[in-house]
N, C-alpha and C positions, 0 to 999 in steps of 0.2 A: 454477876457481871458488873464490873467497874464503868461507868458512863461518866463521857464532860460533857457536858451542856454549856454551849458558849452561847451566851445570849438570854436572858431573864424575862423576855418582855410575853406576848401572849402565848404564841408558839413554843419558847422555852420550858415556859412553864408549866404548859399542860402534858407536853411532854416527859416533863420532868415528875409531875404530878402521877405519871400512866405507872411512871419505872420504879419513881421510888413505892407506889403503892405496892409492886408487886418484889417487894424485899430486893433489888439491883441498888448496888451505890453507888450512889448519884450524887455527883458535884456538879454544881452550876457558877459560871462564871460570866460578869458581866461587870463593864465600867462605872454602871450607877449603884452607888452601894444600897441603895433604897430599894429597885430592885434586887439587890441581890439579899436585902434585910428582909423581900416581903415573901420570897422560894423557903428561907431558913426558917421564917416565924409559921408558916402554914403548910409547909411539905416537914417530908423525912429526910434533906437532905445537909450537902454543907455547900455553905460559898464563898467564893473567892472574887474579890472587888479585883479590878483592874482588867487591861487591854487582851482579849483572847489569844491573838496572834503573837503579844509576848512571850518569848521562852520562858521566862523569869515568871510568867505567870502561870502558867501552861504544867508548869512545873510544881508549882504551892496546888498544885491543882492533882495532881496525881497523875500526871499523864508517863509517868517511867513507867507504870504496871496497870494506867489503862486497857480496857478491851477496846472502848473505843470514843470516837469524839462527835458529837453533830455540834456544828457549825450554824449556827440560828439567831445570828447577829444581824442589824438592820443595816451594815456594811455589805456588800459582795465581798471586796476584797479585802477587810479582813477575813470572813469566811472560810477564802483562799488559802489567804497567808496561814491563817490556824490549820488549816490540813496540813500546809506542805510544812509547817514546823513541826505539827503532831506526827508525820511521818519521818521527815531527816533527820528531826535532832530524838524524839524519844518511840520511833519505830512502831506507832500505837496500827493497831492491825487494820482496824477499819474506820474509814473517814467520810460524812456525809457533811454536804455542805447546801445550803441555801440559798442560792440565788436568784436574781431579778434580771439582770439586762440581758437584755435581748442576742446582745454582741458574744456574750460569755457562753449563752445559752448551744447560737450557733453555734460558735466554735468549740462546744463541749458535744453536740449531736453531733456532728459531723466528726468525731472520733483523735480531734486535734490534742484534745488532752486526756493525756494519755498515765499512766503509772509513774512513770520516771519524769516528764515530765509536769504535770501537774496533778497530786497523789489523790485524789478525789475517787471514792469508790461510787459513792451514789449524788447524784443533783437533785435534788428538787426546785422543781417552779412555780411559787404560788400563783401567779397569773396563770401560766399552762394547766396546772390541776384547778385554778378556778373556771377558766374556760372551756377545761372539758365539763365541768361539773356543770355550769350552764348550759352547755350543748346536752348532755343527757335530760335537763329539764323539759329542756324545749321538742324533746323527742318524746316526753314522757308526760305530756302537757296535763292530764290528769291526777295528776302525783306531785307533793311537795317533795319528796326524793326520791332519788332511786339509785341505785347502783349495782351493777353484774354480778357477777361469781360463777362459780364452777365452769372456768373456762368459755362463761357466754352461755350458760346450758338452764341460767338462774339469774331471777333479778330480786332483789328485793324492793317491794313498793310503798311507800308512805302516803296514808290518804288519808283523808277529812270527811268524816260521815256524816252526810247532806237528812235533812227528812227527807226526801226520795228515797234513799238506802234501801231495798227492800228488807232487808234482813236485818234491819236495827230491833234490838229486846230477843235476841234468838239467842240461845248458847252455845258456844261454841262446837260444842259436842253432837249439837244437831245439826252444825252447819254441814260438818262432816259425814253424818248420814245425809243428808239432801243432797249434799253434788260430791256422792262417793270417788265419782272419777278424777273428779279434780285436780291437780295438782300442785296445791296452795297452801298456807299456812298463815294464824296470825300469829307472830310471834311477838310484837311488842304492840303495851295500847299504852298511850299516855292520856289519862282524864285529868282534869283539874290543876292540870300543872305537871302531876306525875305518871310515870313511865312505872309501867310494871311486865313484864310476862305473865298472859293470862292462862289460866287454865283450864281445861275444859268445860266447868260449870259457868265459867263469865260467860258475861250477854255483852253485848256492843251496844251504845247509847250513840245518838245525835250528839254531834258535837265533840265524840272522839276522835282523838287523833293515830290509826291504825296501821302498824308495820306489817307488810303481806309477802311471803317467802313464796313465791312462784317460777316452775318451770315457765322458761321462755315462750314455752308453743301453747301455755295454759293463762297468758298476762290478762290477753285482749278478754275471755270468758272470764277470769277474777273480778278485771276489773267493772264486769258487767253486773256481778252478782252483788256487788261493794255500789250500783250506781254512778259507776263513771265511763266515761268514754273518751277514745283518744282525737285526736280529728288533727288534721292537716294544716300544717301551718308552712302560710306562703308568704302572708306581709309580715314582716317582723321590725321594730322600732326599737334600734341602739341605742340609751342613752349612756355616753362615755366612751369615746372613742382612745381611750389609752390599751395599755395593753393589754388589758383583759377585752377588751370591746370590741378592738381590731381584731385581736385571735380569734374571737368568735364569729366577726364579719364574716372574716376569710373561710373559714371552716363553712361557711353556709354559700359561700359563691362556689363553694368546691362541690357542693352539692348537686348545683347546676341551676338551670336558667328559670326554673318554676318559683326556684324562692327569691324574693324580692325583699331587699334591706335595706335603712336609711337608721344611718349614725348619727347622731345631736353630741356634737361636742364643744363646751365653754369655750376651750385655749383654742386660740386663731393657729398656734405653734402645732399643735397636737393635733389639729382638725387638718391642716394642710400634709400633715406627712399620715394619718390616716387615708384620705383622698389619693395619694400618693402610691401607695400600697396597695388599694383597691381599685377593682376595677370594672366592676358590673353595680358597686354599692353606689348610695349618693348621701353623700356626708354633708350635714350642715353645720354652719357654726353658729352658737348660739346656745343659749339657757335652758333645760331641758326641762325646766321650773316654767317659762314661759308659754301661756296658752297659744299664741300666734303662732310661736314657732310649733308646734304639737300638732297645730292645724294643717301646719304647711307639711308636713313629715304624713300627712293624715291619719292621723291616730284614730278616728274613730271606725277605720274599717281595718284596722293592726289587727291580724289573730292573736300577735305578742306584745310585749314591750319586758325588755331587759333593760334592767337600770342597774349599772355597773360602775359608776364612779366612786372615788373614792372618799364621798364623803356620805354616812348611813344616812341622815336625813335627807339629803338631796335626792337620793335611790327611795326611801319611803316616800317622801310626796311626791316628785314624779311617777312611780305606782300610782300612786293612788289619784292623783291628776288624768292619767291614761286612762284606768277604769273609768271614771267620773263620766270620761269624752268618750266611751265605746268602746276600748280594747280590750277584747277577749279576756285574755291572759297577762296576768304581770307577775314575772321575777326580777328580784332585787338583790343585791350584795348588801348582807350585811355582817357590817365586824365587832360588831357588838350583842352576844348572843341573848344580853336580859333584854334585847328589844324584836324576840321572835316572839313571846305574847303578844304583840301589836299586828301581826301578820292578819289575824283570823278577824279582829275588832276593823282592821284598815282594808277588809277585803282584798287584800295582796296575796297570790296562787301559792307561793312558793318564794324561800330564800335560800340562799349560797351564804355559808359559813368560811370564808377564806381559811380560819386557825383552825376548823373541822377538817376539809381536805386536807390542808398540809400536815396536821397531826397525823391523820389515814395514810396518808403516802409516805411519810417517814415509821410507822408504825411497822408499814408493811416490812420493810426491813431491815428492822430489828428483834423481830420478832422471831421465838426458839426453833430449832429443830426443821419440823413440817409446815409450818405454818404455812400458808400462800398467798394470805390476804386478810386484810384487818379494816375494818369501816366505822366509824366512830360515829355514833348515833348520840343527836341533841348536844349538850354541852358536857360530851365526854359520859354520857350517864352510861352507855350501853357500847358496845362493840357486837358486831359481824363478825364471827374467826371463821376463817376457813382453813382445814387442815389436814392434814393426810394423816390415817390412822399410825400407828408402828406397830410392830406383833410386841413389843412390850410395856401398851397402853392397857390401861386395867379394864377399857372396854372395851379391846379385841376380842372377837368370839362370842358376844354376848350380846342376849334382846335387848333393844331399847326400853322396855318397862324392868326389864331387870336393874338398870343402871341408876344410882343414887345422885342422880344431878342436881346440885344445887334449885330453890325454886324459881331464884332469878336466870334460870338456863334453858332453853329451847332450839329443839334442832330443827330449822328449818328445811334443809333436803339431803339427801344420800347421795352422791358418785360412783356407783359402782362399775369400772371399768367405765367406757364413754357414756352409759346410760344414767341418768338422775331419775331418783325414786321419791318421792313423798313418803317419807319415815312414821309407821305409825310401833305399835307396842310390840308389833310380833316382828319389826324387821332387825334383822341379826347384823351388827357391825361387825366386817373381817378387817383385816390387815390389808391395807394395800387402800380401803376406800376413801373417800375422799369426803368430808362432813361441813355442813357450814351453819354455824349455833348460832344465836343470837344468845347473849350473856350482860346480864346488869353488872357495871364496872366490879364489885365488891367481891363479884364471883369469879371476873380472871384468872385468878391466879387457882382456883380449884380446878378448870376448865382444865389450864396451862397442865397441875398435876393429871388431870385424868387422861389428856391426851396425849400424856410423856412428852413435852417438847422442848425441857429444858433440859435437858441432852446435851442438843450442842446451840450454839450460837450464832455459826455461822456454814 
């Protein structure tokens, strides 16, 4: 597959990073040639300096016999412009574009633009996929991530193993005879820095950090066995009332009147049309860095604190300011992912990777054939595929212990028709079922082969 990548900056790049890994030619195009020297000297790709939205560019670029274009410029409206040029003038098949304001957004939901008018096949919204990503935090409050699958039927949980753990130094393999019923899985542990798929003979240490593939009706008993539990959250403390903070306000007054929310925001501009917008919430204006104001918000009896602004350190120590004064739980944004080893040392619950979502949402589709869904675990080390078999994948028909999966590869649970199964060695994959692996980056593309998905692309 021919890919442009308009835009070089984090999201570009690791996108760019995903595709060219997996042999797709990928051109990446961006105005700062320094970005566009740093895609060329560290990926497999080529680049082209200058404006996306130029034809003249657009064109050095290969977009006459592209497959297709994502638009991942810190402009909207060049964004734009680059679809509707990658569509009128060189007819490129499919067009995803990235945008931010709020205005574009509406008027893209509500179905205003449209093919012929404005050729955009997919949107993404980093604030929207960041705000749901903090909405599932805050629902998941025991878990530094989590994210769905198989249709809602499957979550996958990320947890931190406390000494409470009961089952810390156990193997895996026993974990499995002990709560045979279960319907769980570890599929990723990262110790020491590294992320591996363990195999049955690992044991789990204190101070791991442990990915858990769970049926939906089996979470709450997992996560009892792992030492954690969920608990209710009714005061919750916004810091960053911009777009990410308001969308997640609102999302919790929609919930209704039991959850109670107070938004801390700097700009007197941004706090007044926050206030504006809501209506059960009470927004203040002011330093979310400041102990008075924190007091006043009363942070020390917060189940939560989201710290959502746009700047990482202001979100770290405000965390860590709210712990300090009593609050339960603290999630933080941050966009700089060498500063998630600090999470564990700064006693901070959990972090939102803005470049992680948006890479997962744009993954989703792009991705071959059956795929249905793609989750980007840490900084790109690992992926979630979920994918629907075909009858001409090499492991249609065949046991799960039969099949030569890479080591970095682990299947977390089965689909078979509505039902999900907990896959052990003796379960047979048909045609038709629906599988969701966890896979170390290095191994995608064997995955890709095994599950036949490069078929078609769209």
């Amino acid at each position: 597959m021919k890919v442009i990548i308009c835009g070089a900056g984090q999201v570009g790049w690791q996108i760019a990073r995903h595709l060219s890994g997996e042999k797709n030619d990928v051109t990446v195009v961006d105005n700062n040639p320094e970005l566009v020297r740093r895609a060329t000297d560290t990926l497999d790709v080529q680049g082209v300096s200058g404006f996306a939205s130029y034809p003249d560019v657009l064109d050095r670029a290969g977009a006459r016999d592209a497959d297709m274009v994502i638009a991942a410029t810190h402009s909207d409206e060049v964004n734009m412009v680059t679809c509707q040029v990658a569509h009128s003038i060189f007819e490129v098949p499919k067009k995803i574009a990235r945008l931010r304001g709020q205005s574009y957004l509406n008027a893209i939901y509500s179905d205003l633009y449209r093919r012929e008018h404005m050729p955009i096949d997919v949107v993404i919204s980093p604030e929207r996929e960041v705000a749901e990503a903090a909405l599932r935090r805050l629902a998941s409050p025991a878990t530094f991530d989590t994210e769905s699958f198989l249709d809602g039927k499957a979550q996958l949980m990320g947890l931190v193993l406390d000494d409470d753990c009961p089952v810390v130094n156990t193997p895996l393999r026993q974990l499995s005879d002990l709560f045979s019923t279960l319907r769980a899985i570890v599929v990723g542990v990262r110790r020491n820095g590294s992320l591996f798929a363990p195999d049955s003979g690992d044991q789990l240490f204190v101070g791991d950090e442990i990915y858990v593939f769970a049926h939906i009706e089996d979470t709450e008993r997992a996560l009892e066995i792992f030492g954690k539990s969920n608990s209710a959250q009714e005061r919750i403390v916004v810091i960053g009332g911009g777009n990410v903070g308001l969308a997640v306000a609102q999302a919790l007054e929609a919930r209704g009147a039991r959850v109670r929310t107070k938004v801390v925001e700097k700009s007197r501009k941004i706090a007044e049309r926050a206030a504006d917008a809501l209506e059960r919430t009470i927004v203040l204006h002011g330093d979310g860095l400041n102990t008075e104001l924190l007091e006043e918000a009363n942070i020390s009896r917060a189940d939560a604190i989201l710290a959502v602004t746009d700047d990482d350190k202001t979100n770290l120590l405000a965390s860590v300011r709210a712990k300090s004064s009593g609050a339960k739980l603290a999630i933080c944004l941050i966009n700089d992912p060498t500063m998630a080893s600090l999470m564990q040392p700064l006693d901070i619950d959990a972090f939102i990777n803005p470049r992680t979502t948006t890479v997962s949402s744009i993954l989703r589709h792009i991705r071959h054939g059956r795929v249905r869904g793609v989750y980007s675990i840490g900084d790109a080390e690992a992926e979630i595929i979920e994918a629907q078999v075909l009858s001409t994948s090499p492991i249609s028909g065949r046991l799960v212990r039969d099949i030569d999966f890479p080591e970095g590869v682990l299947i977390g649970a089965i689909m078979k028709g509505s039902k999900v199964v907990r896959p052990t060695g003796h379960t047979k994959i048909e045609e038709g079922d629906v599988i969701a692996l966890f896979s170390m980056a290095a191994d995608v593309p064997e995955v890709e082969r095994l599950l036949q998905v490069s078929i078609d692309f769209f």
